[in-house]
CHARMM-style PDB file with segment names, atoms N, HN, CA, C and O in Angstrom:
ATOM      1  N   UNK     1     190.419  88.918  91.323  1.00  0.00      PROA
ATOM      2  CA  UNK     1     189.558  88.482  92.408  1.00  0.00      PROA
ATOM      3  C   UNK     1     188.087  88.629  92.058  1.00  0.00      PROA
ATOM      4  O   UNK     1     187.160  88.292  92.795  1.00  0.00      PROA
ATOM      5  N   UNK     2     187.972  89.209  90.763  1.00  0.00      PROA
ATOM      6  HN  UNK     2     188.725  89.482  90.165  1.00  0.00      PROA
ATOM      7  CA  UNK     2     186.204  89.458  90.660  1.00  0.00      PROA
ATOM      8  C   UNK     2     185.569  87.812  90.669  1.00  0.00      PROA
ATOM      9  O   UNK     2     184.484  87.569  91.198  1.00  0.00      PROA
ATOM     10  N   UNK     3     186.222  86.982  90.155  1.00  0.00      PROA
ATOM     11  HN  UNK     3     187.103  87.179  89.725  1.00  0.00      PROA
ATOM     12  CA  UNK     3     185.584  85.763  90.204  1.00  0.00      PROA
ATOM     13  C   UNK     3     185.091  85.325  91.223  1.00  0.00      PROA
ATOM     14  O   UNK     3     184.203  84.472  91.249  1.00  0.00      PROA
ATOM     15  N   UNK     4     185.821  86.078  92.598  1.00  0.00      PROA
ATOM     16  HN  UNK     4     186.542  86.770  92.577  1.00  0.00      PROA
ATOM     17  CA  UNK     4     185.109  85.456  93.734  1.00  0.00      PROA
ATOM     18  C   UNK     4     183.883  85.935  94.104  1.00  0.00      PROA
ATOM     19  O   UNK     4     183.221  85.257  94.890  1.00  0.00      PROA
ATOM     20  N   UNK     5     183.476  86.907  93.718  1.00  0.00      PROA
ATOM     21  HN  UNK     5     184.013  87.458  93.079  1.00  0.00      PROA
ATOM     22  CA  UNK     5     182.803  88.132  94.525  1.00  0.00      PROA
ATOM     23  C   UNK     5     181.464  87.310  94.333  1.00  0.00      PROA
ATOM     24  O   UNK     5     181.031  86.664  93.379  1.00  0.00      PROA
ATOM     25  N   UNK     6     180.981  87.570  95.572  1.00  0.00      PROA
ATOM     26  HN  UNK     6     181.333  88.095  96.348  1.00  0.00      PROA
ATOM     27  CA  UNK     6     179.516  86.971  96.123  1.00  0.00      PROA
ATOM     28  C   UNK     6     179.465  85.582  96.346  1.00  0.00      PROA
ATOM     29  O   UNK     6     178.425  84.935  96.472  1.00  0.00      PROA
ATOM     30  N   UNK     7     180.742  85.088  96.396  1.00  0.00      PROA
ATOM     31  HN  UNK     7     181.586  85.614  96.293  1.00  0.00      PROA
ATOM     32  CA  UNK     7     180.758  83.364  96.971  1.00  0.00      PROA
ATOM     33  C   UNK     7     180.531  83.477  98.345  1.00  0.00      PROA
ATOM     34  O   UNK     7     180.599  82.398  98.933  1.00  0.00      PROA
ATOM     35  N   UNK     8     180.214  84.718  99.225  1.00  0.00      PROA
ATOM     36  HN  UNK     8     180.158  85.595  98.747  1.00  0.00      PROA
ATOM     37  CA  UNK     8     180.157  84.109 100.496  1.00  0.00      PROA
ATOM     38  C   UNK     8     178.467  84.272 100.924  1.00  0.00      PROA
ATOM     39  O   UNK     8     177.841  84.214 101.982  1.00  0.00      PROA
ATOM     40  N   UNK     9     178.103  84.519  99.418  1.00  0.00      PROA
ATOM     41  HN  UNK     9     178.612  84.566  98.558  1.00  0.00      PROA
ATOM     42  CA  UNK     9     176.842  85.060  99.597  1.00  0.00      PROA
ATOM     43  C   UNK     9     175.421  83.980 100.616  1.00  0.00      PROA
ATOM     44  O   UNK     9     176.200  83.493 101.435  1.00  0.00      PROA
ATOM     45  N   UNK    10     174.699  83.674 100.824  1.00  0.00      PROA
ATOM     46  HN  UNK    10     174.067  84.070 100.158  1.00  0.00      PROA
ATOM     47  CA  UNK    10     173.816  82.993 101.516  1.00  0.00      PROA
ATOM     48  C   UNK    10     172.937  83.304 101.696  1.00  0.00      PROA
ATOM     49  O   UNK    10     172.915  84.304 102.414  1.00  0.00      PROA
ATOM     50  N   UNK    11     171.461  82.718 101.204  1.00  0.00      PROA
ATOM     51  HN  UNK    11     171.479  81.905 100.621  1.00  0.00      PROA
ATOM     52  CA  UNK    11     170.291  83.459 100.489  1.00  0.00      PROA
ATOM     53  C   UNK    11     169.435  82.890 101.882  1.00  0.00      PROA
ATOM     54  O   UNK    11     168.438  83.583 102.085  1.00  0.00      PROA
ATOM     55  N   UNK    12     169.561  82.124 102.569  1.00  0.00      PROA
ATOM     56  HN  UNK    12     170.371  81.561 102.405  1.00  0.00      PROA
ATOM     57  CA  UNK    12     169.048  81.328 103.899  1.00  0.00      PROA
ATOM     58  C   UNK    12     169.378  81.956 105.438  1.00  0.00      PROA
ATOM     59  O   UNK    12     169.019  81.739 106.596  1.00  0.00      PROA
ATOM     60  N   UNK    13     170.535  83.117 104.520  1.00  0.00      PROA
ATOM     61  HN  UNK    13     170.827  83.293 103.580  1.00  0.00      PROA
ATOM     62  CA  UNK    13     171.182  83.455 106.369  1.00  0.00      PROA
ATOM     63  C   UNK    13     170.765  84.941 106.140  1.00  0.00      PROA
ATOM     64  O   UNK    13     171.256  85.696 105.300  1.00  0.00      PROA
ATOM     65  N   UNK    14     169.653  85.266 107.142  1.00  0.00      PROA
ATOM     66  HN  UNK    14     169.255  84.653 107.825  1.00  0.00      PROA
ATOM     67  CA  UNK    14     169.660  86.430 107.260  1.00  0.00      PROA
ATOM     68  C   UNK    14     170.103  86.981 108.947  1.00  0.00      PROA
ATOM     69  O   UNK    14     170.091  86.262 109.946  1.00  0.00      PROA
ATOM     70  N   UNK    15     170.591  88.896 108.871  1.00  0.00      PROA
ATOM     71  HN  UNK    15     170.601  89.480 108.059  1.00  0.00      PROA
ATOM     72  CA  UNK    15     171.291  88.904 110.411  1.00  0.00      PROA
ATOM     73  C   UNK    15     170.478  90.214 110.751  1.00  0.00      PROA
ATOM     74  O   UNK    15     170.675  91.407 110.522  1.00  0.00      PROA
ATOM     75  N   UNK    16     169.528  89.535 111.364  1.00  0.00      PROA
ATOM     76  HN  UNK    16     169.368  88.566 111.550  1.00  0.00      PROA
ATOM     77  CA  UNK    16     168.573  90.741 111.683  1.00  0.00      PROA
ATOM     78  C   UNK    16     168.893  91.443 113.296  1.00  0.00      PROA
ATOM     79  O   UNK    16     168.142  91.496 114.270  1.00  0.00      PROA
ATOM     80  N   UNK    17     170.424  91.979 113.114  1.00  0.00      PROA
ATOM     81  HN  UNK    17     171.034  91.935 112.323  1.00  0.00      PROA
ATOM     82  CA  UNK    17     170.854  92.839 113.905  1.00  0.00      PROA
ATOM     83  C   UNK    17     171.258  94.029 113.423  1.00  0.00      PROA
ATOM     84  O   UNK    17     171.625  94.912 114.199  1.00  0.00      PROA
ATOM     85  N   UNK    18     171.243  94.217 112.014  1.00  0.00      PROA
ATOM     86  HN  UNK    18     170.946  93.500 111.383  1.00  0.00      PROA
ATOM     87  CA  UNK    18     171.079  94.905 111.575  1.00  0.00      PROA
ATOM     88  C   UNK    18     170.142  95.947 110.696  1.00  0.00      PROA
ATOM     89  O   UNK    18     170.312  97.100 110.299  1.00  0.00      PROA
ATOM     90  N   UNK    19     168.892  94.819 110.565  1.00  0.00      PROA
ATOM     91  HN  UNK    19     168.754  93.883 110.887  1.00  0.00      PROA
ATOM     92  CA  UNK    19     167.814  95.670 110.669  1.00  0.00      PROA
ATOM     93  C   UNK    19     167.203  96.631 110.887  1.00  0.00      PROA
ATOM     94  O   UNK    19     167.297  96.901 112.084  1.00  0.00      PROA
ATOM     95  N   UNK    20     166.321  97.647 110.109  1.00  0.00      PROA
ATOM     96  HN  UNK    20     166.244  97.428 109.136  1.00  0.00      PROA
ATOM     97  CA  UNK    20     165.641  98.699 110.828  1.00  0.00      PROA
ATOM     98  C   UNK    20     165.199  98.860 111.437  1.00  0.00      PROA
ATOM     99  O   UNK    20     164.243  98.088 111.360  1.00  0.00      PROA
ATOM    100  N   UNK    21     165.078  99.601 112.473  1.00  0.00      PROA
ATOM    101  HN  UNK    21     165.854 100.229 112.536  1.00  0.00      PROA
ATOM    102  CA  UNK    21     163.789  99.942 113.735  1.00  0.00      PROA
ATOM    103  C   UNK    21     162.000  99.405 112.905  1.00  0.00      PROA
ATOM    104  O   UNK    21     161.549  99.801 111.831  1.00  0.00      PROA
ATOM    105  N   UNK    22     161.454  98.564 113.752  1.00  0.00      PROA
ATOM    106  HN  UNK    22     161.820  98.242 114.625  1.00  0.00      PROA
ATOM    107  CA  UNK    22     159.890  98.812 112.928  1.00  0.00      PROA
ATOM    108  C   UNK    22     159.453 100.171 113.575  1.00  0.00      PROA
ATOM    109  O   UNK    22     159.751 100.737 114.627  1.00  0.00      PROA
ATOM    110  N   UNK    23     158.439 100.533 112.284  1.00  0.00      PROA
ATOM    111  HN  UNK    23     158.198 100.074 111.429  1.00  0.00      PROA
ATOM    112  CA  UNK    23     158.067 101.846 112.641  1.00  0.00      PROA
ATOM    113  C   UNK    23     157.043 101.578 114.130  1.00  0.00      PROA
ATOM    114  O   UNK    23     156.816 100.478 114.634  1.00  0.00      PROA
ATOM    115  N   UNK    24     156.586 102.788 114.573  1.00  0.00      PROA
ATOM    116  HN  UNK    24     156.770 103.682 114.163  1.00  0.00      PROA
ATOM    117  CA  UNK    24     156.833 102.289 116.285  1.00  0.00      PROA
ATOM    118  C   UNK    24     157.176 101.833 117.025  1.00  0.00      PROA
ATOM    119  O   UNK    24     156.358 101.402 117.837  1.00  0.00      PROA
ATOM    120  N   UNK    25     158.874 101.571 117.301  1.00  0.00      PROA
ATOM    121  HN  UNK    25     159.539 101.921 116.642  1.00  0.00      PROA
ATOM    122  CA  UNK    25     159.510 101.047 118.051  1.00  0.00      PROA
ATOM    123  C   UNK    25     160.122 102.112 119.127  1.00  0.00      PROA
ATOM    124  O   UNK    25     161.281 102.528 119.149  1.00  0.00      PROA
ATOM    125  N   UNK    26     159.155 102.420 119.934  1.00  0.00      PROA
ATOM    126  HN  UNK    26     158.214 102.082 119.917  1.00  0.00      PROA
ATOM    127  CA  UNK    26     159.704 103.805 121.223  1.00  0.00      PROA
ATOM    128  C   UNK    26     161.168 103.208 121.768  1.00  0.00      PROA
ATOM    129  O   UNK    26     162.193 103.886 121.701  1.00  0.00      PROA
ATOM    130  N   UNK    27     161.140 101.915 122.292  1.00  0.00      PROA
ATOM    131  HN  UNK    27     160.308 101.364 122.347  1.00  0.00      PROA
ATOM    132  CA  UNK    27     162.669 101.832 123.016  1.00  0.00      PROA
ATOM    133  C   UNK    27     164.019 102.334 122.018  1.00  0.00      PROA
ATOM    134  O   UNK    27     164.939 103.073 122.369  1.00  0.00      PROA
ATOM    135  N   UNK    28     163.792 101.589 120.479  1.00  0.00      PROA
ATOM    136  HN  UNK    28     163.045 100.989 120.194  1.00  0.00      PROA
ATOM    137  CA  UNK    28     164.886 101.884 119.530  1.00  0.00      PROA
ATOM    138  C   UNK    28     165.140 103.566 119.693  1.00  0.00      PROA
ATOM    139  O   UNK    28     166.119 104.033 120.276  1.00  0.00      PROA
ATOM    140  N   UNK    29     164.178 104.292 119.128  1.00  0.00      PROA
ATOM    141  HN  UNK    29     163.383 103.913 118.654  1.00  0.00      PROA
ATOM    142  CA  UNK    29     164.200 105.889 119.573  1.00  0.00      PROA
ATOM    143  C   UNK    29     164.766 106.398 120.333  1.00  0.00      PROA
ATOM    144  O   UNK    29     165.568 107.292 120.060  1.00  0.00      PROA
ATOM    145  N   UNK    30     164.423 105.816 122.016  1.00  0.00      PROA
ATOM    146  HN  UNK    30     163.772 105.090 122.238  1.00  0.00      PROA
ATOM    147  CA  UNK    30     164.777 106.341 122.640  1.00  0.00      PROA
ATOM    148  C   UNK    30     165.758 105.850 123.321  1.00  0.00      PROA
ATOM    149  O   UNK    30     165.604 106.241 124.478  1.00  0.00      PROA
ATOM    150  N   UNK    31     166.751 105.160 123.234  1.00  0.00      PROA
ATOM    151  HN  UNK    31     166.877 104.842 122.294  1.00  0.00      PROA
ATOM    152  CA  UNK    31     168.035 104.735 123.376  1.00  0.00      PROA
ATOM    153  C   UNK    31     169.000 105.251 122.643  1.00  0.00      PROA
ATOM    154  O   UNK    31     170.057 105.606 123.165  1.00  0.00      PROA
ATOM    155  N   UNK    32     168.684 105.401 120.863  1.00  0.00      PROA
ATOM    156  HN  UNK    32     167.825 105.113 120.439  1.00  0.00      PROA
ATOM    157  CA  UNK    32     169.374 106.219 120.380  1.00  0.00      PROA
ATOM    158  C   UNK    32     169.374 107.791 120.462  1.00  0.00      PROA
ATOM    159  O   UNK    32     169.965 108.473 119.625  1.00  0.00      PROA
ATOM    160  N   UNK    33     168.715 108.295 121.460  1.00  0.00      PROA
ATOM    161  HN  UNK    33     168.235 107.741 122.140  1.00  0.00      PROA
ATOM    162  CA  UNK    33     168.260 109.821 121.698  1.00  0.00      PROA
ATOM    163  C   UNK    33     169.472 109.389 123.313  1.00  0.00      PROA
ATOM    164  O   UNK    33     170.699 109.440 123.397  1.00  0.00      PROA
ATOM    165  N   UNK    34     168.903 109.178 123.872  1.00  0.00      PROA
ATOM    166  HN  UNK    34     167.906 109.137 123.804  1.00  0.00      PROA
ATOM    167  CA  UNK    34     169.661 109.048 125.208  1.00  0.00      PROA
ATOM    168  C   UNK    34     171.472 109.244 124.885  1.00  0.00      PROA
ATOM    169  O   UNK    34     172.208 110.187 125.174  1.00  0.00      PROA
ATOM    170  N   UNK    35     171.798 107.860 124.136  1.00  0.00      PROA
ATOM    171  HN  UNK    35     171.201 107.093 123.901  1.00  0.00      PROA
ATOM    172  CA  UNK    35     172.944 107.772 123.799  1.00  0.00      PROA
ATOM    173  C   UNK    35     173.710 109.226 122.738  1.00  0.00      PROA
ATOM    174  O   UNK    35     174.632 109.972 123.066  1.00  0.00      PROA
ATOM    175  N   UNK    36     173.097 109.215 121.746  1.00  0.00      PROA
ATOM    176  HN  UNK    36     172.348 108.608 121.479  1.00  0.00      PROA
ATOM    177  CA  UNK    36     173.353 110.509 121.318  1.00  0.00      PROA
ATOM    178  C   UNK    36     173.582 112.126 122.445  1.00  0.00      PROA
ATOM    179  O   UNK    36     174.495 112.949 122.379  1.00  0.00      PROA
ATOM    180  N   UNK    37     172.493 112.104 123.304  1.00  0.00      PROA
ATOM    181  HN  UNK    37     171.752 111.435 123.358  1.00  0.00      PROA
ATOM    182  CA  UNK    37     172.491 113.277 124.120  1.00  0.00      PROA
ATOM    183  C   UNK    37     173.741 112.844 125.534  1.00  0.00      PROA
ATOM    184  O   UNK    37     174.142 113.744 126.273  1.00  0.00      PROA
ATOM    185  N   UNK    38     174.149 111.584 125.687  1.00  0.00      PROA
ATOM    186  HN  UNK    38     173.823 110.854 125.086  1.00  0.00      PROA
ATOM    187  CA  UNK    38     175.033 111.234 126.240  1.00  0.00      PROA
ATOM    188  C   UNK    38     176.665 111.839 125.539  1.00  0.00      PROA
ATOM    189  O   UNK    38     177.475 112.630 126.022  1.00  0.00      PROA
ATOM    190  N   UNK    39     176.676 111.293 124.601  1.00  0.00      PROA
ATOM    191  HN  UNK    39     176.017 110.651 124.209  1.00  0.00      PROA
ATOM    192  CA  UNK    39     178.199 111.462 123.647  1.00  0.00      PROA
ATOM    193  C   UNK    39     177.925 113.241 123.809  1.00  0.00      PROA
ATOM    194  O   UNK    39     178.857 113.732 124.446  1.00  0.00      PROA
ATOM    195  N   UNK    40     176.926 114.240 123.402  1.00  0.00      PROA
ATOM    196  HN  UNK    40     176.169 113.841 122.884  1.00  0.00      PROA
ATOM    197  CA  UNK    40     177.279 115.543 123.032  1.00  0.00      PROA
ATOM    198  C   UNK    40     177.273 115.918 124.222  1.00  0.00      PROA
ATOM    199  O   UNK    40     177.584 117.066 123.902  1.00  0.00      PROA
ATOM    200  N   UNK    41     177.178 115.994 125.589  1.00  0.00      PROA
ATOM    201  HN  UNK    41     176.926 115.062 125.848  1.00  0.00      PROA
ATOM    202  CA  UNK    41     177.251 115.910 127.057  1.00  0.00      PROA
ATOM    203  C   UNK    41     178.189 115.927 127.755  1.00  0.00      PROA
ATOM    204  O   UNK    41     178.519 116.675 128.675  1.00  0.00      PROA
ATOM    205  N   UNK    42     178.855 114.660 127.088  1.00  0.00      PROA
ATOM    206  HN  UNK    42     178.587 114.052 126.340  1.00  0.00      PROA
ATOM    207  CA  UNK    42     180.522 114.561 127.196  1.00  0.00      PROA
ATOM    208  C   UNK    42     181.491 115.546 126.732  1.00  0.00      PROA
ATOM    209  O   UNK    42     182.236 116.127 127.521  1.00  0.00      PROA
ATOM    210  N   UNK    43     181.502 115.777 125.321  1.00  0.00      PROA
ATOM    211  HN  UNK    43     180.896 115.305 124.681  1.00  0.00      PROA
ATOM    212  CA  UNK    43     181.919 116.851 124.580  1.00  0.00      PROA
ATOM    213  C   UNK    43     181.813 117.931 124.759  1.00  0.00      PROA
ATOM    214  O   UNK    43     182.679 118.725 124.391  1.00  0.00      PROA
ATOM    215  N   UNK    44     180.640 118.318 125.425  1.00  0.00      PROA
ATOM    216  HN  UNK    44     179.937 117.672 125.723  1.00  0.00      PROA
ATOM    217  CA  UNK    44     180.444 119.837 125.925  1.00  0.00      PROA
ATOM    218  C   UNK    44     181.266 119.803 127.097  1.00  0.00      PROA
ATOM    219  O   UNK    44     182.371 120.344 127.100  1.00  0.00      PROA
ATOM    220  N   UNK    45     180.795 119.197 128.107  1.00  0.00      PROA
ATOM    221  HN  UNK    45     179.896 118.758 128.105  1.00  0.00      PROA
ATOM    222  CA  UNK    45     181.590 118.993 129.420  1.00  0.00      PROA
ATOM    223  C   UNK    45     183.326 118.971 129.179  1.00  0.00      PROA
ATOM    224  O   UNK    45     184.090 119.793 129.684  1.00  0.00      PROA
ATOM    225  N   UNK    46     183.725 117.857 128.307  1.00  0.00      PROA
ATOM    226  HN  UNK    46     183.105 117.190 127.896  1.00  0.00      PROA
ATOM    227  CA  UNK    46     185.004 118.387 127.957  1.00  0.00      PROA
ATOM    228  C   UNK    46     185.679 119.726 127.522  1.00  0.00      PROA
ATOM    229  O   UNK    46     186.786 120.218 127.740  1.00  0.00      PROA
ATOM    230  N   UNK    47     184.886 120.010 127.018  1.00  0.00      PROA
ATOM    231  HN  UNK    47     183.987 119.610 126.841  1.00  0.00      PROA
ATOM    232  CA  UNK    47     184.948 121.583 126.156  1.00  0.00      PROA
ATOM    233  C   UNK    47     184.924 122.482 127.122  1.00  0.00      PROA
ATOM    234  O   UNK    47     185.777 123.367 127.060  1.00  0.00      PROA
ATOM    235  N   UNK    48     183.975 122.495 128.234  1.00  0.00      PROA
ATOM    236  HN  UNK    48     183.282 121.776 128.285  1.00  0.00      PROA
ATOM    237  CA  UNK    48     184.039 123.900 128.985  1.00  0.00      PROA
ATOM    238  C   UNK    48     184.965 123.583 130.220  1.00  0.00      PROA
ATOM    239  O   UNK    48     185.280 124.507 130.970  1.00  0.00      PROA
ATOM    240  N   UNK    49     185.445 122.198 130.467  1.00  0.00      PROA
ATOM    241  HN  UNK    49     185.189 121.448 129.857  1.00  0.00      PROA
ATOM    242  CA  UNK    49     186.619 121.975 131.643  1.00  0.00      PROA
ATOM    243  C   UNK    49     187.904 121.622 130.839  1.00  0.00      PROA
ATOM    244  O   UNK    49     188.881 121.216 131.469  1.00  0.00      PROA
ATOM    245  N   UNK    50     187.946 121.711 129.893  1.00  0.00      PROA
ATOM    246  HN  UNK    50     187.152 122.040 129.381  1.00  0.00      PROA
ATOM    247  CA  UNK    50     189.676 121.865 129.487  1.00  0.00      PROA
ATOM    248  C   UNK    50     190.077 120.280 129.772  1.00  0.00      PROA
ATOM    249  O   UNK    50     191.261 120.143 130.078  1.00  0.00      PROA
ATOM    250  N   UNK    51     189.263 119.013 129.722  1.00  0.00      PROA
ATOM    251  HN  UNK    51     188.301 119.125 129.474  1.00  0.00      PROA
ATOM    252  CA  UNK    51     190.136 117.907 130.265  1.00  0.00      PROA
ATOM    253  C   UNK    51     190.531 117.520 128.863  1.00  0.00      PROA
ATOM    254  OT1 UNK    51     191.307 116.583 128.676  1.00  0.00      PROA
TER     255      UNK     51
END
């Protein structure tokens, strides 16, 4: 299969959803702070009620 490798390649298509945050981007930050302090919130809460 190495012969195939990079045929699906496409030098025209870029998917800028995966992109980095630009530097000063407060919402990116702070969505991933929210969400993060959401998930360990949960986990604690699970943790000290036994569900």
């Amino acid at each position: 299969m190495a012969y195939q490798q990079g045929h699906w390649r496409h030098d025209d298509w870029r998917d800028t959803m995966v992109d980095p945050a630009a530097s000063g981007d407060g919402a990116y930050v702070t969505g991933w702070t929210i969400s993060g302090l959401a998930v360990i919130g949960t986990i604690v809460a699970v943790w000290l009620l036994g569900i």
